[in-house]
N, C-alpha and C positions, 0 to 999 in steps of 0.2 A: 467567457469572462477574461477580460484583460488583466496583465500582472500587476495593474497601477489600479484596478478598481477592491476599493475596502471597502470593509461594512461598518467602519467607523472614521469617525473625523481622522486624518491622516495627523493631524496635530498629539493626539492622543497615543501614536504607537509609537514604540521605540524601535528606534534602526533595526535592531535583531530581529525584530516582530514583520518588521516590512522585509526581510531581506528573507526571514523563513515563508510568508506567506510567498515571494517571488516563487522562491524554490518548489513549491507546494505546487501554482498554480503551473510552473514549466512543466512539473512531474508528470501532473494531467494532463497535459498538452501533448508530451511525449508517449504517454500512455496511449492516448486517442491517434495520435499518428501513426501509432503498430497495429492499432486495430485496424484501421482503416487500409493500410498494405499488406495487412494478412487476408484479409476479405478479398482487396484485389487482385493477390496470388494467385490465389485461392479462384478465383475466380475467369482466370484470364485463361484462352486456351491457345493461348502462343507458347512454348517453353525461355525462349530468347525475354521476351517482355514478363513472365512471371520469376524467372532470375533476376531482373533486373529489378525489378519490386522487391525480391525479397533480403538483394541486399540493401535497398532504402530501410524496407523496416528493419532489416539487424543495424543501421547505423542508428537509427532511430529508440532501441533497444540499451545500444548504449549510450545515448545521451540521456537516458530516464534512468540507467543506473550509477549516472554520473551526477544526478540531478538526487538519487535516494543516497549516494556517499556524504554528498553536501549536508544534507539533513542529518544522516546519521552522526555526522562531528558537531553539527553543531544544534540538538536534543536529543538528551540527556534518557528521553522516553520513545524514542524511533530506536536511540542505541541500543536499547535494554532489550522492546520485541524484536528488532531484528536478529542480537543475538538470539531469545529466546526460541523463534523460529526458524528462522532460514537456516536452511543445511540441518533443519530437523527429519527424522524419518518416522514412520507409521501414520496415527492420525495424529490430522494438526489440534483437536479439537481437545485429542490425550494431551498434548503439550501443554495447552493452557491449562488442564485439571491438573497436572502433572505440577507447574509452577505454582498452584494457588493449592497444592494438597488436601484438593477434593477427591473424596473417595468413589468409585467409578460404579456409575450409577446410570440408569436409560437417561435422567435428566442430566447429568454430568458428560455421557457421552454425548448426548444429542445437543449439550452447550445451551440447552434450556433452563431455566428459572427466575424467579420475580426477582431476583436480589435482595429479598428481605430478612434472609437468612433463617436459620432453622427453625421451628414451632415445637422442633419435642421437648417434651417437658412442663410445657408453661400450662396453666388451664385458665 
């Protein structure tokens, strides 16, 4: 997917919209670039040519974290979960019950449920 392909008439978005989706599809671009040099690290049984891949993907690493700071200033809902998780500790899955003060539960750990919310009570 290219950064200039939408899935709406391009007349229709507003600059912010086009300039988050850039950033969005660079992310995944950058995303996909460290997999694919970790793989070939990973992979490669030279030491000399697996150094040198694995500094491609650490630079690659940082330009997808340069690429989520972008986003994070500018939505208002990337700033919020990233504060809420990144540099969180135990499970991630406690942090989200933890944020939305659900009481911990196999479905609340296991981050399962319909979202219809509760049934007790009603007949």
């Amino acid at each position: 997917m290219s950064s200039e392909s939408y899935h709406e008439p391009l007349e229709l978005l507003s600059e912010a919209t086009r300039n988050l989706h850039r950033a969005i599809v660079s992310l995944c671009e950058e995303l996909q670039a460290v997999d694919w040099y970790h793989q070939r690290a990973e992979a490669s049984s030279d030491d000399e040519l697996r150094a040198v891949i694995t500094h491609n993907e650490n630079e690659e690493i940082e330009h997808a974290m340069m690429n989520l700071e972008w986003i994070r200033r500018h939505s208002s809902v990337f700033d919020a979960n990233i504060k809420k998780y990144l540099g969180s500790t135990g499970s991630i899955i406690a942090v989200e019950s933890a944020a939305r003060g659900e009481a911990s539960g196999a479905s609340a750990s296991l981050g399962v449920g319909l979202g219809i919310g509760s049934l007790r009570g009603s007949k």
